[in-house]
N, C-alpha and C positions, 0 to 999 in steps of 0.2 A: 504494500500500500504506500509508504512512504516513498519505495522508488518511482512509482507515478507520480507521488506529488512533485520529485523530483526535476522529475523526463514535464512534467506542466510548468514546473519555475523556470527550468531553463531553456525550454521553449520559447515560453512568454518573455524572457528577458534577452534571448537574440532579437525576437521581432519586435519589441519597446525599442530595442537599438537603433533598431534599422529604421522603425514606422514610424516611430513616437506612440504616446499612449492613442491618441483620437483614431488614426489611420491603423490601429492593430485591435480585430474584433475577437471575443471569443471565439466563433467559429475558426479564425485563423492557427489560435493557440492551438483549439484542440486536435487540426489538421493536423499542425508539425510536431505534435506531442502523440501522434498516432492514435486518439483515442474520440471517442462522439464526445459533442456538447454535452448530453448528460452527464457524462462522466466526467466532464469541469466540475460542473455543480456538485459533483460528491466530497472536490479539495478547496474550492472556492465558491463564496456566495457571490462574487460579479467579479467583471475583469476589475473593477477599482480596487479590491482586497487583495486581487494579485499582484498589483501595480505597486499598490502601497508595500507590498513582502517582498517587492525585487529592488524597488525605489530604496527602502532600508538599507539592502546587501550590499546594494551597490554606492550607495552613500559608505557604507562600514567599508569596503573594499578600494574606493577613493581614497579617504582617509589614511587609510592605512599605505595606500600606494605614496600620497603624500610625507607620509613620516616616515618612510625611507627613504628621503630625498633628503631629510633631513641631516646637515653635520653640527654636531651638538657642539662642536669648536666654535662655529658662526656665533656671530654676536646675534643678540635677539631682535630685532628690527631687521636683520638681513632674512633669519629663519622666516621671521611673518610676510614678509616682502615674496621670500621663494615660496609659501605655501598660498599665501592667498593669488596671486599670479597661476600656478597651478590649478587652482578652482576656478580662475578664471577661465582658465583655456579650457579647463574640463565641463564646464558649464557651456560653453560654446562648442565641443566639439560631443560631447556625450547624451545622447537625447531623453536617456532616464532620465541625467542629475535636471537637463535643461528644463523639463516639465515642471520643476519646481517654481521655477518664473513662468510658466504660463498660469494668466491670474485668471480665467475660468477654469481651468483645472484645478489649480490651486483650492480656491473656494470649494469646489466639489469635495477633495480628499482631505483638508484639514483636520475635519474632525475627527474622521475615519483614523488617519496618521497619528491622532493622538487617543483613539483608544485601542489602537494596535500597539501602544507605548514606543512608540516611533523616538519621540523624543531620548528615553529613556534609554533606550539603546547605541543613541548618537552620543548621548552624555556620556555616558560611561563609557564606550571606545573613546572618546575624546578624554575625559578624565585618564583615563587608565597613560593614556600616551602623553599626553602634558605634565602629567602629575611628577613621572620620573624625570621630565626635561628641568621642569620647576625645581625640584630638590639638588638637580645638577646643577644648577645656574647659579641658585643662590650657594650653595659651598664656594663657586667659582667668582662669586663677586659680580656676577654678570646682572642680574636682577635686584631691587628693591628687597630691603631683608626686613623693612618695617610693617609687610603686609604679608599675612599669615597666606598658608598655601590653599587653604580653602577658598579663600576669599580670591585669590588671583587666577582659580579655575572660576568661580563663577563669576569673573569679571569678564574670562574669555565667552564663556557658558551666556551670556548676556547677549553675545551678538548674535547668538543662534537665535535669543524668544526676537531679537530686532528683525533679523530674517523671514520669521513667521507671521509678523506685522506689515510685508511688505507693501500691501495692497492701502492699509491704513498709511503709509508715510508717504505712498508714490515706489509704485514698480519699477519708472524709469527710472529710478534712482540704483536699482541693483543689477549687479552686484557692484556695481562701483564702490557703493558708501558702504558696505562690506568689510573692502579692503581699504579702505580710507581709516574705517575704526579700529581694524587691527590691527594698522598703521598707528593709528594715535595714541594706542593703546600700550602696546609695544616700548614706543617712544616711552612713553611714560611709566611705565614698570623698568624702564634699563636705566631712567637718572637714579641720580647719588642722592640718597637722603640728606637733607638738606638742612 
């Protein structure tokens, strides 16, 4: 059973790649997953709940692709500089992550994405990978030692809920103002206390 679910995810997330969410129907998935439409509905209640389980993986697989680009010698405003640049190109070349900025999609899955704990899952791959950069940086003098490590993941953790606001601040504004804030941010966790 699981390995259909399987042969369904990874169906459905070649043809997200290729179609985007709108232009990839059920029926498509369950062509290239060799199995009838009913037989979706036995792993998924709509293509949106699929969307949102590969949308996730492939955010978590981003990420991760991004933090081994990482060299934790860099100072910290070079590191933010090369990871938010990367999300930029991958936002423009990846047509999962890209769905995120589309804002009638967007509104569609929100909710959905947050009772799948969508978020919960980004956090904590994000925690988990910063958390260790964090405790590296500051032994090394590189970061702010007067703000405790909790508080400097969810300072980063911040620009995610701004992310999921996008629609309320102006879509055109992203991902620019993105990488603008964790630009600013950066900047300002690497001065010297003062």
């Amino acid at each position: 059973m699981e390995d259909k679910k399987k042969v369904i995810f990874d169906s459905a997330r070649k043809l997200f790649y290729k179609k985007g969410f709108k232009d990839t129907s059920v029926s498509q998935v369950a062509k290239a997953a060799g199995i009838g439409v009913g037989t979706f509905y036995n792993y998924y209640s709509s293509k949106e709940e699929l969307f949102l389980e590969v949308f996730i993986a492939e955010n978590i697989t981003v990420k991760q692709n991004m933090f081994k680009q990482i060299q934790p010698e860099d100072d910290l405003v070079s590191i933010s500089t090369k990871m938010m640049t990367q999300y930029v190109n991958t936002v423009n070349s990846n047509r999962i992550i890209s769905e995120w900025y589309n804002k009638e999609l967007f509104r569609k899955l929100e909710r959905n994405f947050l009772k799948q704990n969508g978020m919960r899952s980004i956090n904590e791959f994000m925690n988990n990978g910063i958390a260790g950069l964090v405790k590296k940086w500051k032994s090394e003098g590189k970061i702010r030692t007067d703000i405790d490590d909790d508080m400097i993941l969810a300072i980063f953790n911040s620009v995610i809920y701004i992310d999921m606001h996008k629609t309320e601040i102006g879509i055109q504004y992203f991902p620019k103002i993105i990488t603008l804030l964790y630009e600013f941010i950066t900047k300002g966790l690497a001065e010297s206390k003062k």
